[in-house]
C-alpha positions in Angstrom: 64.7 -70.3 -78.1 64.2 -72.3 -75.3 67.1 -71.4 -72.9 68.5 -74.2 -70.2 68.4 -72.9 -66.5 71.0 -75.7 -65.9 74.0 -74.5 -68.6 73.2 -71.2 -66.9 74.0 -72.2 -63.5 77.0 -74.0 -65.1 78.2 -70.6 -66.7 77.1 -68.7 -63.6 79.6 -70.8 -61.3 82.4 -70.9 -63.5 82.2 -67.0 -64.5 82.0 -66.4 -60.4 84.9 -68.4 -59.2 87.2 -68.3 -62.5 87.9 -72.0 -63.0 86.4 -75.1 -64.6 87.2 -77.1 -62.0 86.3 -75.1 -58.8 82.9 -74.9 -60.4 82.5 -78.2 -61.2 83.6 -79.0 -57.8 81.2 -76.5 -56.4 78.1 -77.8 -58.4 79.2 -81.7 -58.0 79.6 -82.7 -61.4 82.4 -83.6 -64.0 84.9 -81.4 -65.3 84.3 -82.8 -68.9 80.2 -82.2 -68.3 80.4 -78.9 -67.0 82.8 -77.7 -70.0 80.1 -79.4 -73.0 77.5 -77.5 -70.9 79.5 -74.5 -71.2 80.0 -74.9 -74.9 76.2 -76.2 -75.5 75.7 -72.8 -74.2 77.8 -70.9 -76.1 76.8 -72.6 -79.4 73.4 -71.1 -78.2 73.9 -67.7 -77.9 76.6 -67.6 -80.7 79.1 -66.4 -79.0 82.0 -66.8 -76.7 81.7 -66.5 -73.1 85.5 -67.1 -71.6 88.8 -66.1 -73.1 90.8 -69.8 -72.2 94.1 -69.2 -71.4 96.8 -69.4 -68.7 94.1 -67.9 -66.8 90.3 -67.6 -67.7 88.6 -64.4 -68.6 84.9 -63.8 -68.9 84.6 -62.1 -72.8 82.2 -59.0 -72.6 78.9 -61.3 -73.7 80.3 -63.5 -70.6 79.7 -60.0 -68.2 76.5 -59.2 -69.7 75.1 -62.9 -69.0 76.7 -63.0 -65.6 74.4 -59.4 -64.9 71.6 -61.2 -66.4 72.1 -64.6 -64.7 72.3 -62.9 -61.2 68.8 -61.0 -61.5 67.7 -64.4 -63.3 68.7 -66.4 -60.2 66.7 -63.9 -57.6 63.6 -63.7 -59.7 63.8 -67.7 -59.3 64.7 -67.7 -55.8 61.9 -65.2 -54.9 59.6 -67.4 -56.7 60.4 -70.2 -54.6 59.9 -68.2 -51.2 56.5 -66.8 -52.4 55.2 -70.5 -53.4 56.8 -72.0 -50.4 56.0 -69.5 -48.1 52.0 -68.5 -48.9 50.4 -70.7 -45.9 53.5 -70.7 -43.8 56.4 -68.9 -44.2 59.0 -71.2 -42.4 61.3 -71.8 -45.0 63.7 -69.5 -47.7 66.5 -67.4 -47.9 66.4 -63.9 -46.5 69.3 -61.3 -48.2 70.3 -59.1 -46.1 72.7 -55.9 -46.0 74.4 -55.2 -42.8 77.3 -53.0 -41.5 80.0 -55.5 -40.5 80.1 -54.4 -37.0 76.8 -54.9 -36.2 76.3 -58.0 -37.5 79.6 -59.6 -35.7 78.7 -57.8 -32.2 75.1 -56.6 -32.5 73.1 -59.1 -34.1 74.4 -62.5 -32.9 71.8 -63.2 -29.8 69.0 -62.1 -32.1 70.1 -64.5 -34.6 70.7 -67.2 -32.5 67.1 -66.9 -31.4 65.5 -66.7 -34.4 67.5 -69.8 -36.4 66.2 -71.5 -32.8 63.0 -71.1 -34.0 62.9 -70.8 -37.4 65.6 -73.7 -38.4 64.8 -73.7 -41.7 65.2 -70.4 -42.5 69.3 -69.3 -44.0 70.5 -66.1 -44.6 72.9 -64.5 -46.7 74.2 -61.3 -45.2 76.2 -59.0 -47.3 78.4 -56.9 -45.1 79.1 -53.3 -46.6 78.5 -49.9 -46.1 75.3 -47.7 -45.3 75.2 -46.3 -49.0 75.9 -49.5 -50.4 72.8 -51.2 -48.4 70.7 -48.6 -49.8 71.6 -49.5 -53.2 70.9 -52.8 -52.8 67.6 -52.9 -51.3 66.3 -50.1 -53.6 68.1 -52.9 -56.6 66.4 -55.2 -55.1 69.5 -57.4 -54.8 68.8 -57.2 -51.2 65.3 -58.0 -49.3 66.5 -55.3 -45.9 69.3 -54.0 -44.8 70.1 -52.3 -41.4 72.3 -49.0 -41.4 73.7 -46.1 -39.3 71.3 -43.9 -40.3 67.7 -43.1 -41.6 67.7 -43.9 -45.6 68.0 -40.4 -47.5 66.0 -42.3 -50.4 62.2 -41.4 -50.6 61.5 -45.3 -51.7 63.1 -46.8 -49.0 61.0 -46.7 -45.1 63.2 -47.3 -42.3 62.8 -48.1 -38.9 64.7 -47.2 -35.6 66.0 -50.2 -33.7 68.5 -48.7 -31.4 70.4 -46.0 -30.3 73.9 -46.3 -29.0 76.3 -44.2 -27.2 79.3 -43.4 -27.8 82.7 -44.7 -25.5 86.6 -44.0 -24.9 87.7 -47.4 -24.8 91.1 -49.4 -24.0 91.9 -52.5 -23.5 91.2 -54.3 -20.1 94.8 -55.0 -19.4 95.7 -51.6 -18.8 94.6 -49.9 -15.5 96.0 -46.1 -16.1 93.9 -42.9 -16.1 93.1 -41.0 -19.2 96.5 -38.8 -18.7 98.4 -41.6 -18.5 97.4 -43.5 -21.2 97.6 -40.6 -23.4 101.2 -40.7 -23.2 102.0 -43.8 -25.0 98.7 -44.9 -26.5 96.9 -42.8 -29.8 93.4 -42.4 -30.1 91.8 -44.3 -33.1 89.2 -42.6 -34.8 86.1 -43.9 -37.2 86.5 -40.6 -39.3 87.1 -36.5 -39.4 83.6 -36.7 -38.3 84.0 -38.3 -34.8 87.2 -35.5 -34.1 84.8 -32.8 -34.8 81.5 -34.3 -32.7 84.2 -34.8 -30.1 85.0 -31.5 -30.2 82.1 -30.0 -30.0 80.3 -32.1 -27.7 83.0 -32.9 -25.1 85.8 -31.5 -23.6 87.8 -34.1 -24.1 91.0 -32.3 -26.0 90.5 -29.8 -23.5 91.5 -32.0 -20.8 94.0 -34.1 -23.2 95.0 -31.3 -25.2 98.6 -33.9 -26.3 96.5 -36.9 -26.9 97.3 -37.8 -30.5 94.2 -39.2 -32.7 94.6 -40.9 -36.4 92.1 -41.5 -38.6 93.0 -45.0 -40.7 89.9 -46.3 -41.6 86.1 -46.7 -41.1 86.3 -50.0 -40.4 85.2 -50.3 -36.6 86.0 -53.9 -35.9 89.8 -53.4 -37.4 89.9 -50.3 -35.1 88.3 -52.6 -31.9 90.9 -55.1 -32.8 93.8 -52.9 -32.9 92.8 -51.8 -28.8 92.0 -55.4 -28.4 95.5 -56.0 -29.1 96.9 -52.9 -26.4 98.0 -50.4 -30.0 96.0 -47.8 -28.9 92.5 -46.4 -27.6 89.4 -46.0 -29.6 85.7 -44.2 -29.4 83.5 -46.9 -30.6 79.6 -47.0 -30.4 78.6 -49.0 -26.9 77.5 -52.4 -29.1 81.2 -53.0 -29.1 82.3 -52.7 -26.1 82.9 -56.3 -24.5 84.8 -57.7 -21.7 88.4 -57.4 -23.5 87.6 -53.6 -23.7 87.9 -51.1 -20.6 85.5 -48.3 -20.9 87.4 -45.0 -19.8 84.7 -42.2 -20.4 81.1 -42.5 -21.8 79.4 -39.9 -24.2 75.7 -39.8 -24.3 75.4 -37.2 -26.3 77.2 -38.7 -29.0 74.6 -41.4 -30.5 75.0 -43.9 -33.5 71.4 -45.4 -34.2 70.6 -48.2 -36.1 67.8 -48.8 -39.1 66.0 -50.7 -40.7 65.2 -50.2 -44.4 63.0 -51.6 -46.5 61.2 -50.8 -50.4 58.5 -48.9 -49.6 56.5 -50.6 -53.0 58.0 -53.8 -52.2 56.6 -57.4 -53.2 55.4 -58.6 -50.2 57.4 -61.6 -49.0 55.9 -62.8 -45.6 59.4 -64.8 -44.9 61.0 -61.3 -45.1 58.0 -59.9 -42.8 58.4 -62.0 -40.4 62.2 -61.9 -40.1 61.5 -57.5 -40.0 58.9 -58.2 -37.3 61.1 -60.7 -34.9 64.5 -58.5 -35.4 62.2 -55.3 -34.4 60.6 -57.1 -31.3 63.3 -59.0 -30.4 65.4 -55.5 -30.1 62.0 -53.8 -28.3 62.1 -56.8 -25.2 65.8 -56.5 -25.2 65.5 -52.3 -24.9 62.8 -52.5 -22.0 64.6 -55.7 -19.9 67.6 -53.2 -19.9 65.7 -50.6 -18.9 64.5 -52.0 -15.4 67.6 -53.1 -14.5 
């Protein structure tokens, strides 16, 4: 059986976005086509691969293809990047896991330089979390990722790119001292975790022993938003802080670092290398030009 990449693609879009004609919007072809190539398909693999209704569902067949169809699509894509790449790697995709702070406030200058130079070059970053990275780079499903931590996986390599303090942070509108800001602002948190480092490695309740702290959510951005907007104060790894932010008290000794990871028996990709290499340089310049000012 000779199966058609095409009617693949076809099933691929429609299974993704849940409608006939979003897909066939999305791919640039007829409604009527992409449905025949749908059911061309299906005649194929005897089976059915949507429940047509009020609203479509893929069938269980439909999920297993869709599985298949994404490791299908990388496998293709990879081949690409390898063929295109072996004299000169200037050109490809690079899929990359990132934690959504870092790419919004972290990563921007060095990606502005490197799509400067390497214009033909895209990349599709998925933000999520550190444990989720991991599980996509040792799945192969993503070429790197860059975390908050060195990988606890013995197949994955990692590499230190920074290291960030720690900062009390309000926002620049108000001018108060820590005692006064206590008493009408809470303290955001990332986690239980940064209450107990702050306990133990600054004085801070001490001195504030009212100052009331929540824990809502790991999500640093929403909490930088929520001081952005004058709802409270935050502790926030220095790569956010930014000129809407007032920094109140710095701790040193509480660091965030960030990571690299990478397959250690990976299929070498020398678009991916060379993306690795200009993000690690790139962060090495920047590191030493801070340090001699």
């Amino acid at each position: 059986m000779t199966m058609d990449v095409r009617l693949l693609r076809y099933f691929h879009a429609v299974a993704r976005l849940k409608s006939f004609s979003k897909a066939a919007d999305a791919l640039s072809i007829s409604q009527p086509a992409l449905s025949q190539g749908v059911k061309n398909l299906e005649k194929e693999l005897h089976c059915s691969l949507f429940i047509r209704g009020k609203t479509l569902q893929v069938t269980d067949e439909g999920e297993k293809l869709f599985s298949h169809c994404e490791e299908l699509f990388r496998v293709l894509e990879n081949i690409v990047d390898d063929i295109s790449n072996t004299k000169s790697p200037r050109k490809g995709t690079i899929r990359v896991g990132v934690l959504e702070s870092v790419l919004l406030y972290w990563m921007p200058a060095i990606l502005g330089d490197y799509f400067t130079k390497y214009p033909n070059v895209s990349a599709a970053f998925e933000k999520s979390e550190t444990v989720a990275i991991e599980s996509g780079v040792l799945d192969d499903k993503l070429h790197l990722g860059i975390i908050s931590r060195p990988s606890f996986s013995r197949k994955l390599e990692d590499i230190e790119l920074a290291s960030f303090s720690h900062k009390l942070v309000v926002s620049s509108e108000f001018s108060e001292d820590l005692p006064g800001l206590a008493k009408h602002l809470p303290l955001f948190l990332l986690g239980n975790w940064q209450e107990r480092a702050l306990t133990s490695g600054t004085d801070l309740f001490a001195r504030v022993p009212a100052l009331r702290t929540l824990n809502p959510t790991n999500c640093a951005v929403l909490v930088r938003q929520i001081v952005a907007n004058k709802l409270g104060m935050a502790v926030l790894p220095a790569y956010l802080a930014g000129p809407d932010l007032r920094v109140i008290e710095d701790y040193p000794l509480l660091k965030m670092g960030l990571y690299l990871i990478r397959r250690k028996n990976r299929r070498q990709n020398p678009l991916v290398n060379q993306f690795a290499d200009f993000v690690c340089e790139w962060q090495a310049r920047s590191a030493l030009i801070s340090s001699l000012d």
